[in-house]
Structures are given as structure tokens and as C-alpha cells.
C-alpha positions in Angstrom: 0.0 0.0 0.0 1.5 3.3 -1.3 -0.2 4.7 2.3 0.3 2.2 5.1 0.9 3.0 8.5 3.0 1.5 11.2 0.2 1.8 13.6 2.3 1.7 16.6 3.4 3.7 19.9 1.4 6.7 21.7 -1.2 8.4 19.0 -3.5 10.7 20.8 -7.5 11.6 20.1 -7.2 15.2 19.6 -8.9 17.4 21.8 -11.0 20.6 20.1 -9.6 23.2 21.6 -12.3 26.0 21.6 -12.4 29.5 22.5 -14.9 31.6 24.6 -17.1 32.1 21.4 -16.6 28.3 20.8 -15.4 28.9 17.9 -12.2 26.0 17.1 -8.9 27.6 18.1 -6.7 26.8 15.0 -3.7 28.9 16.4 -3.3 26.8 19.3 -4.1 23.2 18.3 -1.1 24.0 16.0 1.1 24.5 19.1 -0.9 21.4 20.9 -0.1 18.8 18.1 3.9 20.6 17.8 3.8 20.1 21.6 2.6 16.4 21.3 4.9 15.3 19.0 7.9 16.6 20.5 7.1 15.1 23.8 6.9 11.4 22.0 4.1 11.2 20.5 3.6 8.6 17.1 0.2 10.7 15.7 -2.7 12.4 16.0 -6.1 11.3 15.6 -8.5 14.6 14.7 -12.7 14.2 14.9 -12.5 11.7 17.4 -15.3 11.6 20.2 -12.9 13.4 22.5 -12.4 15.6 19.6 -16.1 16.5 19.7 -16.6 15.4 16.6 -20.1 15.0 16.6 -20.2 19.2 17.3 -18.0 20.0 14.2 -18.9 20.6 10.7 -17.0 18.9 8.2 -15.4 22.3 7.2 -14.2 22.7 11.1 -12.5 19.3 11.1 -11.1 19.5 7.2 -9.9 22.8 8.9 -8.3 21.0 12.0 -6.4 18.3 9.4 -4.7 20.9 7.6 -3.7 23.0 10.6 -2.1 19.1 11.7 -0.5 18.1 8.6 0.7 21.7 8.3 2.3 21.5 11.7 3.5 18.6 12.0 2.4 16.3 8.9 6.1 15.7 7.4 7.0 14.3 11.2 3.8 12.2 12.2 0.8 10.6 10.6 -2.3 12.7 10.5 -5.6 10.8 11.0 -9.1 11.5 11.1 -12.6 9.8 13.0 -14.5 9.0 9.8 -18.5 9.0 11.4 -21.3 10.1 10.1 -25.2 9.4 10.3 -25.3 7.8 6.5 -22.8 5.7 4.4 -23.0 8.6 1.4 -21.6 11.2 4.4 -19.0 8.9 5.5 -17.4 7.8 2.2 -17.6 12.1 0.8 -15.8 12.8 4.1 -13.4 10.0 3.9 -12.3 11.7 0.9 -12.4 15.3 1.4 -9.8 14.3 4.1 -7.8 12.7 2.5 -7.6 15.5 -0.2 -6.6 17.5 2.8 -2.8 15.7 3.2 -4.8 13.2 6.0 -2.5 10.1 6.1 -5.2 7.5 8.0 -8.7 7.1 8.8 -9.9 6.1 12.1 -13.6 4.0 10.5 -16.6 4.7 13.1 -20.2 2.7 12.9 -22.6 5.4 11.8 -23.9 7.3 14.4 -27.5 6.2 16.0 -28.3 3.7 13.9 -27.4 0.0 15.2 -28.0 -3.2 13.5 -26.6 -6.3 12.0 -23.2 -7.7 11.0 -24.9 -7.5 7.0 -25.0 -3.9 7.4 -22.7 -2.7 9.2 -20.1 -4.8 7.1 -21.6 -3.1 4.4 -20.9 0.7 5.8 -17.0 0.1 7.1 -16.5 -1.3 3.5 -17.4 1.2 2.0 -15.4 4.2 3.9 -12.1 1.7 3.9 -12.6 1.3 -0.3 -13.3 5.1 -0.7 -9.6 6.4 -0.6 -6.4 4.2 -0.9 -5.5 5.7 2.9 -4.5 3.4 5.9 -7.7 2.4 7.8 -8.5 1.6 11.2 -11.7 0.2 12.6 -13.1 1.8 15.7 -14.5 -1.4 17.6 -16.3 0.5 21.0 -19.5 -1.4 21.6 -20.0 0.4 24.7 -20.1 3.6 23.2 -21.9 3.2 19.6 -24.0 -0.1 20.6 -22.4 -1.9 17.4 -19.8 -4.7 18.4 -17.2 -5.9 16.1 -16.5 -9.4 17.4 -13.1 -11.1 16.6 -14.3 -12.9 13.3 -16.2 -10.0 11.6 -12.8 -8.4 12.5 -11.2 -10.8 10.3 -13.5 -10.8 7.7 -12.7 -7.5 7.3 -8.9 -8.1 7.1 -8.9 -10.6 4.4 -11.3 -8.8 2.0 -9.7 -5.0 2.2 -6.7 -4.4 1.7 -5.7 -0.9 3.3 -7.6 -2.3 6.8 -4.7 -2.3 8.7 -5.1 -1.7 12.5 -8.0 -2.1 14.7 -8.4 -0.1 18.1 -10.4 -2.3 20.5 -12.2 -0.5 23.2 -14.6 -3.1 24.4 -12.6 -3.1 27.4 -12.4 -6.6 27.6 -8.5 -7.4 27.0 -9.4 -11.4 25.9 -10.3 -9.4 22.7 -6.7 -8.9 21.8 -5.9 -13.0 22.0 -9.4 -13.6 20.0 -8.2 -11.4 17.6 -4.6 -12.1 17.3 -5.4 -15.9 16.9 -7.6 -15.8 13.9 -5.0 -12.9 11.9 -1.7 -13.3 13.1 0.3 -10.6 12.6 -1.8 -9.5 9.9 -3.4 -6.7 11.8 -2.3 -4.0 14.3 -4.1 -3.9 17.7 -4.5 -0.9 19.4 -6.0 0.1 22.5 -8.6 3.2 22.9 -9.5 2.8 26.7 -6.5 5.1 28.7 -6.6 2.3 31.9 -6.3 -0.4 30.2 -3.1 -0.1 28.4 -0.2 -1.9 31.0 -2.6 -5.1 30.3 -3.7 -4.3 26.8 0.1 -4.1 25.6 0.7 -7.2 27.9 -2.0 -9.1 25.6 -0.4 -7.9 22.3 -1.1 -4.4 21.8 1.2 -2.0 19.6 -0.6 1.2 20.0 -2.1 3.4 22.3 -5.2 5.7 20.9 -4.3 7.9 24.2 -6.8 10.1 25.8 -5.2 11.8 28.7 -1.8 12.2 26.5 -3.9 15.9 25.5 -2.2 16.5 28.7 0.2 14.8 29.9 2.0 13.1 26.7 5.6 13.0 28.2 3.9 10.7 31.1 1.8 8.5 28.3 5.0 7.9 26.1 7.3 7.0 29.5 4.8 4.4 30.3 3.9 3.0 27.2 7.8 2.6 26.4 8.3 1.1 29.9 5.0 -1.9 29.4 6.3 -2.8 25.5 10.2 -2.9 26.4 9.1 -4.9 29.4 10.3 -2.7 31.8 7.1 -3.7 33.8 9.0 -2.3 37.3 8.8 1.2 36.2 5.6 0.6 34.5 4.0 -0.8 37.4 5.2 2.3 39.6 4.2 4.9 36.6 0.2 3.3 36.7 -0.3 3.1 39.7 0.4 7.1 39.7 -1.1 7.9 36.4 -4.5 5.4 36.9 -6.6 8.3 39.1 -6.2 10.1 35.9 -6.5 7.9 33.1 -9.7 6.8 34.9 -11.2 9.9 33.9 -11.1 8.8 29.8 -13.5 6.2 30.9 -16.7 7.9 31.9 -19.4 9.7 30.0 -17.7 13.3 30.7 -14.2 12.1 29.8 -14.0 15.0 27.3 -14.7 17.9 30.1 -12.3 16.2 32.2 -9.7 15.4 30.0 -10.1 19.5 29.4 -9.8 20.2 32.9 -7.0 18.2 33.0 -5.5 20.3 30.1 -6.2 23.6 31.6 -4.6 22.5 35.1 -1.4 22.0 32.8 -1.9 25.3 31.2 -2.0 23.5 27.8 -5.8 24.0 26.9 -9.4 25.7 27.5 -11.9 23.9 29.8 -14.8 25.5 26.9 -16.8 22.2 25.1 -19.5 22.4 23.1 -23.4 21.9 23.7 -25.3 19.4 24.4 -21.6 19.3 27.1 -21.4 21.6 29.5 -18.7 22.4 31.7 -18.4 21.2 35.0 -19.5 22.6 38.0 -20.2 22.6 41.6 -19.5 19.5 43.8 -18.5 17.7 40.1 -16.0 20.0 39.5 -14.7 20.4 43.3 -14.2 16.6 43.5 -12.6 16.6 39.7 -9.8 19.4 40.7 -9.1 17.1 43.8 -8.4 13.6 42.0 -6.0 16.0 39.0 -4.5 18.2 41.8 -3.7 15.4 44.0 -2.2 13.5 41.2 -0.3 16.7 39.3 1.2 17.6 42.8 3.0 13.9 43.1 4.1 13.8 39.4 6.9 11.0 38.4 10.5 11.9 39.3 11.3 11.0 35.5 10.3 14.5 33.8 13.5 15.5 34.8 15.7 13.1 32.7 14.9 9.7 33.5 13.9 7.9 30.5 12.5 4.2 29.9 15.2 1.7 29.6 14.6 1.1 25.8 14.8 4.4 25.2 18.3 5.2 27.2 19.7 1.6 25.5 19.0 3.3 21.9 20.6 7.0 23.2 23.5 5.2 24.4 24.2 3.3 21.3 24.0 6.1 18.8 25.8 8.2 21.2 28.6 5.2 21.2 28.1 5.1 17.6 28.9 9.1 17.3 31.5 8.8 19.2 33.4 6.0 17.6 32.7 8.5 13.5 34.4 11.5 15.7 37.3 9.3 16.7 37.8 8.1 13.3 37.5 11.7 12.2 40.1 13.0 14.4 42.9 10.2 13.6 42.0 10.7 9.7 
């Protein structure tokens, strides 16, 4: 595939950063994505749920993928949540996107309407065979009411040929064994539920469709890096921190509070769009608690420490410099 992606590492759902007029803040989801990147991150995934995409037009999100792939398109992939309420919508999306320099699609169920393997089949099919771009099936049952069970999943892999990656969120991590059985390595597995990654990874997952990386990416990268080098000690330590947090991707609000979070950082509005509101009262009391609490005891590793994989690779290319300059001075 002249388009395939490697699928792999810490690729966050993009926040919609909006101002007071909730109007989309272009200016500074171009600093967000430059900020994500640099701290680690593998991609960005624009018009997800956390993205709100439900509230943007198609023009806002075409909008949002070129202020991406403008900032930081030549260094990451750039991929977009493909729902919609009809097939026709989806597919005409799918390719206005990709027209826009997107590099992946991120395949929803349609919105509202739920029904059988024949049909919904039928709808995925035809957003994955609408552009040659790198597809991903969204498989949340929890959320959307349409479950993709391992064998449909495979289906699907043997009949198209730019399905590449799959990002379970069922929550239930026997998925990722189901699913790896019946494909091999033919597909990617991805995770989209933030505390459930240690174990997700642990069962076979490559990628991490991260939630609370919005905010805290550096922390997100550190412990995804520490679970697939199997560096499960620091891991272990890093979760048990991070989980309070993470929690918070898991509920019905998770895009309010993974805004809160943001603004606690000072990288992001709180602002969402209607029918969310933004929290308040004893909601928000408890909220600040659980972040300030956990932001108060952050990891001893944002000042240097890196996972072990990580420092291994450092010190071998700085070896490896080392050894060209020595050769460069005695020449």
C-alpha cells in the first residue's frame, strides 16, 4: 500500500480546543499537536469523540487536518474519525480528508443507527474502499452499541486491503488474544481505553489511541515505552500514579475532564460544546481534587529519567557518534 501505517506507539485523540465564542482555536491546536509530538508522541487522531466530533462541521474538522498536517504532517501521521449518520456522508468525508494531506482514517459505525453484522459490514466497506488511505476500525461497543466481534474483525482483514489496525475498546483485553489468533500478525491492535493499556500491551497491543496524553503526553510515552520494552517495574510504579487520571477517559464526561485536566497543565481551555457543558459545583470540586492530588505527586522522571529502551538506543548512537568522531580525528 503506497499509504500504510506503522500503527504503533502513543497516538493521541485530539482534543478541540475552543475559544470563549466556541469557535475551534486553530492557532493553538497547532502549538498542541507541535507540543505532542515533540514530547513522543507517534500521531494524532483529529474528529474523534474526544475531539467532539459529533459538534464540528465537516469544514471545522477539514480545517483542523490541515492546521495538523501543516504542523506537524512531514513528522507524524495525521488521522481523522470518519463518522457520520449515512454511508453517502462517510465515504464524501473520507475523501475530502484525504484531499486535505490526512495520512489514515480512524472507521466509526454510523452514528444512532445499530444493527446487524450485514450492514454494518456493508458501511465500514465502503469508507475503507473510498480512498487508498491506511484504515483503522473503531470497535467501542460500549459507546456506539455496534460490536465488532473477533471474526467479523477478520473478515474484514482478508477482504480489504488498506484495513490495517484495529483499536479495541470493548474493554475486555481477551479481545486482543481472539483477535490475534484468527489474523496473526496481519493486523495492528490498538487500544482506545486510557486504563487499560499496562494489560492491553501485555496481551499484544502495539498502539495506544491515548486520551489523557492531551495532557500529559511525556507521562503517556514514559509508560507505554516502559509496558512494550518490558520494563514492567517502572511501569507498574508509573500506573499506579497515572491510573486516578486515566480513569477519567472512561466515563461519560471524559472529554470535560480530560479538558480540565489540560487547563490544570496550562495547555488548553476547559470550553466544550453543547449538548456538554462544563463542569461545576461539587463535580468539578471533586474533579480538581483527584488532578491536583495526582499533578502535585508527578513521576521523578520528567527530569531526565527515561524508559530503559529508550536510554539503550541514546547510548548506542551516542557510542556510535563517538566511535565516527574518533575516526574523524585520527583521519
Amino acid at each position: 500500500m503506497r499509504n500504510k501505517l506503522d500503527w504503533k506507539g502513543v497516538i493521541p485523540a485530539l482534543t478541540t480546543c475552543f475559544k470563549k465564542d466556541l469557535s475551534v482555536d486553530q492557532d493553538f491546536i497547532a502549538k498542541h499537536v507541535t507540543w505532542l509530538v515533540d514530547s513522543g508522541c507517534t500521531g494524532i487522531v483529529v474528529g474523534g469523540s474526544l475531539g467532539e466530533g459529533a459538534t464540528l462541521t465537516h469544514q471545522e474538522k477539514l480545517r483542523t487536518i490541515s492546521t495538523c498536517v501543516q504542523s506537524v504532517g512531514s513528522r507524524v501521521p495525521i488521522i481523522s474519525g470518519v463518522s457520520s449518520l449515512s454511508t453517502r456522508d462517510a465515504v464524501e468525508y473520507a475523501r475530502a480528508a484525504s484531499d486535505k494531506g490526512c495520512q489514515g482514517l480512524m472507521v466509526l459505525p454510523p452514528y444512532v443507527y445499530c444493527s446487524d453484522w450485514r450492514e454494518m459490514k456493508a458501511h465500514v466497506t465502503a469508507v475503507f474502499g473510498a480512498t487508498d488511505l491506511s484504515c483503522m476500525l473503531y470497535n467501542n461497543p460500549v459507546a456506539y452499541g455496534t460490536d465488532f466481534l473477533p471474526q467479523q474483525i477478520a473478515e474484514l482483514t482478508y477482504e480489504n486491503e488498506n484495513f490495517h489496525a484495529v483499536k479495541e475498546s470493548s474493554a475486555d483485553i481477551r479481545r486482543l488474544a481472539a483477535i490475534r489468533v484468527l489474523i496473526g500478525d496481519g493486523l495492528n491492535l490498538l487500544v482506545g481505553v486510557d486504563d487499560l493499556i499496562v494489560e492491553a500491551i501485555s496481551a499484544g497491543a502495539c498502539g495506544w489511541i491515548a486520551g489523557l496524553a492531551n495532557a500529559l503526553p511525556k507521562e503517556s510515552v514514559a509508560l507505554f515505552d516502559y509496558a512494550a520494552s518490558g520494563d514492567f517495574e517502572r511501569a507498574h510504579k508509573l500506573y499506579h500514579w497515572f491510573l486516578p487520571l486515566l480513569r477519567l477517559d472512561t466515563v461519560v464526561k471524559f472529554a470535560q475532564l480530560i479538558k480540565l485536566v489540560q487547563a490544570e497543565v496550562n495547555m488548553g481551555t476547559v470550553f466544550v460544546r453543547p449538548p456538554r457543558l462544563e463542569l461545576v459545583g461539587r463535580e468539578l470540586e471533586e474533579s480538581l481534587t483527584v488532578i491536583r492530588t495526582a499533578l502535585e505527586n508527578r513521576p521523578e522522571f520528567q527530569r531526565g529519567q527515561q524508559p530503559r529502551r529508550r536510554r539503550e538506543k541514546n547510548a548506542n548512537r551516542m557510542d556510535k557518534m563517538n566511535r565516527i568522531e574518533d575516526k574523524a580525528g585520527k583521519s
